[in-house]
Phi, psi and omega in degrees: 000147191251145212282353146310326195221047118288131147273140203222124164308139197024065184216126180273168187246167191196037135332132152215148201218120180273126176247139163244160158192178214244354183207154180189167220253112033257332181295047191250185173232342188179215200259356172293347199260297156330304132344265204304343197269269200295335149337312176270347181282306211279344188266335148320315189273347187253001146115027160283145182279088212253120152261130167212124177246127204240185164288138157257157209244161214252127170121343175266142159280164199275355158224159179170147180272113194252091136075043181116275175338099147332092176240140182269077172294094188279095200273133150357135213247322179085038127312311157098055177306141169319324203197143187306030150247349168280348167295262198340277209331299202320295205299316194300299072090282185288323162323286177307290194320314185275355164265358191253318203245329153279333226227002198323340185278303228279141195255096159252153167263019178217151176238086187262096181292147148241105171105165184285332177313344184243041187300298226271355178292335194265345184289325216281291144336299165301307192294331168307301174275346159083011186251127166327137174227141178205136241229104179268107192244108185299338187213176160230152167316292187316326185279309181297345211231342183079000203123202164203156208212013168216188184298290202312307204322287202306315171312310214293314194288325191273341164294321209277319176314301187318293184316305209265013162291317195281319160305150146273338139254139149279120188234119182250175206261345192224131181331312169349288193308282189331296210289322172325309204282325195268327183267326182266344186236045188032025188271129181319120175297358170260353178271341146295125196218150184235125172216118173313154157297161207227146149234151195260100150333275170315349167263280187319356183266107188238138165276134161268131189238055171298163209283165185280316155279170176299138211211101160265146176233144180240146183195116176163181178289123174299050183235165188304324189316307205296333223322122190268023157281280175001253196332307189293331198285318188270349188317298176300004154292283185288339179277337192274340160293302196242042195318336181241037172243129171246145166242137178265167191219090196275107159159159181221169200189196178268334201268021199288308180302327181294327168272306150021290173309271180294354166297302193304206035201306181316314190072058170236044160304311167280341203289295174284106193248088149339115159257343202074180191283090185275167181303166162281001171285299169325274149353303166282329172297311159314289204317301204313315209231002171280162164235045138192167084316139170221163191202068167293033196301143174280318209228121196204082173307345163202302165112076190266012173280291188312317166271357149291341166261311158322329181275005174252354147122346198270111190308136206229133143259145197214139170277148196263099175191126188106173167289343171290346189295311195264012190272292184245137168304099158309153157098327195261303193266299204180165201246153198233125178252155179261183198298177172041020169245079169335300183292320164295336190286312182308315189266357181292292199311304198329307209290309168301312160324303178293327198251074178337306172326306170298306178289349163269305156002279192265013154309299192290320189257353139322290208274031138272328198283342190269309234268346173267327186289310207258074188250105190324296167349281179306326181284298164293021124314278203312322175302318178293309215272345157288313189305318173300320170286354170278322208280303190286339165302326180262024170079045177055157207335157201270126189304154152262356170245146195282160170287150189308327196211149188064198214204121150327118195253168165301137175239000000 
């Protein structure tokens, strides 16, 4: 492994490292932005250089140091694209033009993409500079999708191919993950490496206080995979047991009219509370006062909501699907349902609710298994020594001007 992007005792590193990603903190929508956030700090802390260029967000500047970290801010162009995937190119666009135009000095030896959305700026970027690239892919289309059943779909996934043709290595967050990646786009299984999502202790250490009644909580992107239909479909279950336990619902999404919908239909107009997408303050304050989470996802490549309310003490039923299968212990850890089952979900929650005991249990041993298993540190280890097998794969650190004759082939 080349002895750069190792960790090594009492040697500082001196890796610089380009991250694109399509999100980042304060400006995310879900956990890739979060991810790329506690990564470069923690990759940082092991003595690497993190440069990141992201989306901007109203109110930021378009460059600035967040606490070490290099963040690059791509504001928007006001083209007014038909449809997301004619956004990406522009944003891609836009990517380049801010590594071009902020960064013309600056020299890295890595290109680290996350998702197919910042693909073709990392493609781009590699052929130019001769530089290893490695493609970290948090979801697939094919997956988020059931399959894929229209034009975009068939782009986004065949962008998604592209990406990981083009990395010399590929990193999923989950076994989960893997087999996906190696079964929808064919990648070689030595071309893969599963490196877990990371959790922060210190954000996450909330004193608990729970509401005097019963208080479930969902946290996540409103779309069917996560599904937060579920959780409202078992509520009338769970009300008839428990008249007076309410669930909030953290997160904004396409499926916000669509629940709605079934609250009115229901009459859990007082039971269910749409909060929209809260802060991290807010966040904390919900962990604080549940006395469960569920989180029933069909389709979940690792599931960092669900280990983020365990390293906060609060005991989560998960649809057994997915990165929560391997996340959560049934029984231990946590309680496991299957996906799309209103009534199991209903009787999971009921069983926490009825047993205090039970809910401290597996309170206690979730939050020893995420804040001792899954440590953002051990994730930036695992992370350098793929960047040394990208490195040793492409001859070592990257020129910044292309070579006089050939052409960089994909690995």
């Amino acid at each position: 492994m080349c002895e750069k992007a190792g960790k090594k005792e009492g040697r500082t590193l001196s890796l610089r490292v380009l991250m694109l990603a399509w999100e980042y903190p304060p400006n995310h929508v879900g956990g890739l932005g979060r991810h790329v956030y506690h990564l470069s700090r923690a990759l940082l802390r092991l003595g690497a250089e993190v440069t990141v260029v992201t989306r901007s967000g109203y109110g930021h500047p378009d460059v600035w140091d967040d606490d070490g970290v290099s963040v690059v801010a791509v504001s928007p162009n006001g083209l007014h694209p038909p449809d997301f995937v004619t956004w990406a190119a522009q944003f891609n666009v836009g990517l380049l033009e801010a590594v071009l135009g902020e960064l013309p000095e600056k020299r890295f030896d890595l290109v680290h993409a996350h998702d197919w959305i910042v693909a073709y700026a990392a493609r781009a970027l590699k052929h130019a500079w001769r530089a290893p690239l490695v493609a970290t892919i948090h979801a697939t289309e094919h997956g988020r999708q059931c399959g894929l059943h229209t034009a975009m779909q068939q782009h986004i996934s065949e962008t998604e191919w592209w990406l990981c043709y083009e990395a010399c290595r590929v990193v999923t967050c989950s076994g989960y993950m893997k087999d996906e990646v190696q079964r929808v786009f064919g990648v070689p299984g030595d071309k893969v490496r599963v490196i877990p999502n990371g959790i922060s202790g210190s954000w996450f250490s909330v004193t608990r206080e729970p509401s005097p009644e019963p208080l479930i909580i969902f946290v996540g992107r409103l779309v069917p995979e996560k599904g937060p239909q579920v959780v409202v479909d078992a509520m009338p279950e769970i009300a008839d047991e428990f008249p007076h336990a309410r669930l909030v619902l953290a997160g904004d999404g396409p499926m916000e009219g669509e629940l709605r919908r079934r609250i009115y239909r229901a009459g859990l107009g007082k039971v269910v509370d749409l909060a929209g997408r809260l802060d991290d303050a807010g966040l904390r304050e919900l962990y604080s006062k549940a006395w469960a989470a569920a989180f029933p996802s069909s389709y979940e490549p690792f599931g960092i909501v669900a280990l983020e309310a365990m390293a906060t003490g609060v005991p989560c039923v998960v649809g057994d699907a997915g990165g929560l299968s391997e996340i959560v212990s049934d029984g231990s850890t946590g309680l496991k349902v299957r996906p799309n089952d209103p009534g199991a979900l209903a009787g999971a929650l009921k069983a926490l609710l009825r047993d205090g005991a039970l809910r401290c249990e597996i309170a206690g041993m979730a939050k020893s298994a995420a804040l001792t298993d899954y440590s953002w540190d051990d994730v930036a280890d695992k992370t350098l020594e793929v960047y040394g097998e990208a490195l040793d794969l492409t001859g070592g650190p990257a020129r910044r001007a292309p070579a006089a004759s050939g052409r960089a082939q994909p690995r």
